[in-house]
C-alpha positions in Angstrom: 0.0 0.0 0.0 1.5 3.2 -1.0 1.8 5.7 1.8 1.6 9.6 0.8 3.1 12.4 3.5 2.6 16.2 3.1 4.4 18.5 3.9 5.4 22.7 2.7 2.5 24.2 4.1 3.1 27.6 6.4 1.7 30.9 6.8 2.2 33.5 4.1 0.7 36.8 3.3 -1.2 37.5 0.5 0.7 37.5 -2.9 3.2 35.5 -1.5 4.3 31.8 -2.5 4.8 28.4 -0.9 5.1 24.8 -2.7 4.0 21.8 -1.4 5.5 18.4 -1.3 3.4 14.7 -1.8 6.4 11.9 -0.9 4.9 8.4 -2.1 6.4 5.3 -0.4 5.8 3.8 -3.5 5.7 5.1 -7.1 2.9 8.0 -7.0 1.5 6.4 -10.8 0.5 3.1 -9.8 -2.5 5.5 -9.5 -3.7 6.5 -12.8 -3.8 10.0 -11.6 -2.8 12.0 -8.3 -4.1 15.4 -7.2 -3.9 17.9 -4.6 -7.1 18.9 -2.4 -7.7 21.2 0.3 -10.7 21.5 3.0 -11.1 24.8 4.5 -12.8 25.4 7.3 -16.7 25.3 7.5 -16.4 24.1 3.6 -16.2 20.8 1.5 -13.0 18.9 0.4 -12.4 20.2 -2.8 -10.1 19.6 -5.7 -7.2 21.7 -6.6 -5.0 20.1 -9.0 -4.3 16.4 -11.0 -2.0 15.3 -13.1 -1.8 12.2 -15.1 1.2 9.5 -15.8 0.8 10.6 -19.4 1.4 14.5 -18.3 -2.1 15.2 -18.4 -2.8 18.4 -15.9 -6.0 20.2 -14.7 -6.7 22.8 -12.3 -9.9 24.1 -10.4 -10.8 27.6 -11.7 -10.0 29.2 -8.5 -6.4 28.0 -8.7 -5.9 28.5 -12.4 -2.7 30.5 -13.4 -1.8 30.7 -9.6 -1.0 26.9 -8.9 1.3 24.1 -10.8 1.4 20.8 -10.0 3.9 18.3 -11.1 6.4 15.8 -9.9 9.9 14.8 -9.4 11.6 12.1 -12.5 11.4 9.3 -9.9 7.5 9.8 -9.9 7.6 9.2 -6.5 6.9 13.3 -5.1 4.5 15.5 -6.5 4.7 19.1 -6.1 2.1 22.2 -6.1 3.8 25.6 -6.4 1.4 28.0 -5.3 2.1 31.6 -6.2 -0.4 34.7 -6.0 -2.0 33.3 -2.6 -5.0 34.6 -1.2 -6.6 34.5 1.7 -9.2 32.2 0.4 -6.6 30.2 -0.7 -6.5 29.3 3.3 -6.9 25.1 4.2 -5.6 21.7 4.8 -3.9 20.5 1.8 -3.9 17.0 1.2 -2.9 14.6 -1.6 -4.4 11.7 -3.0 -5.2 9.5 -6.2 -7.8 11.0 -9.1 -10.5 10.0 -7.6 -9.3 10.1 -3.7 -9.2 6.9 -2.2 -10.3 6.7 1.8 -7.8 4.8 2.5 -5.0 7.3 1.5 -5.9 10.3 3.1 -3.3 11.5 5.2 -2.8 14.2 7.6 -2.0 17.1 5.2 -0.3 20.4 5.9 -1.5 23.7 6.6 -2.1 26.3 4.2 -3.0 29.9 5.9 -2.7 33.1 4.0 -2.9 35.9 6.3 -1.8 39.8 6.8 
């Protein structure tokens, strides 16, 4: 079972950057895809980012042109760069496959974009 640890999350103000890391004990794409969520407080889980083992990427709108996602060659980290922050960009982030899988949620990092 492949085990997936977060980590890069911090406080920033707005306009300012952080990436996050996703480390796989195992190759990240014996998932068909992997993405980055985030729950915020007194919201849903929602999806931020995916990409595919054939390089296929999407974003959510809110994150478009602000976020990348990709990964490392070894295919075993994934990344999200997030630039432009907002506060409304504040939440857990969490990786995961496309779609999530229970059993892989992990702890996730924090996220808080604040003056």
């Amino acid at each position: 079972q492949v085990r997936l640890v977060e980590s890069g999350g911090g406080l920033v103000q707005p306009g300012g950057s952080l990436r996050l890391s996703c480390a796989a004990s195992g190759s990240i794409f014996s998932f068909n895809a992997m993405g980055w969520y985030r729950h915020a407080p007194g919201k849903q889980r929602e999806w931020v980012a995916r990409i595919t083992g054939g390089g296929y990427i999407g974003y959510a709108d809110s994150v478009k042109g602000r976020f990348t996602i990709s990964t490392n060659s070894a295919l075993n980290t994934m990344y999200l760069q997030m630039n432009s922050l907002k506060p409304e960009d504040t939440a857990v982030y969490y990786c995961n496959s496309v779609p999530p899988r229970v059993e892989y949620w992990g702890q996730g990092t924090q996220v808080t974009v604040s003056s």
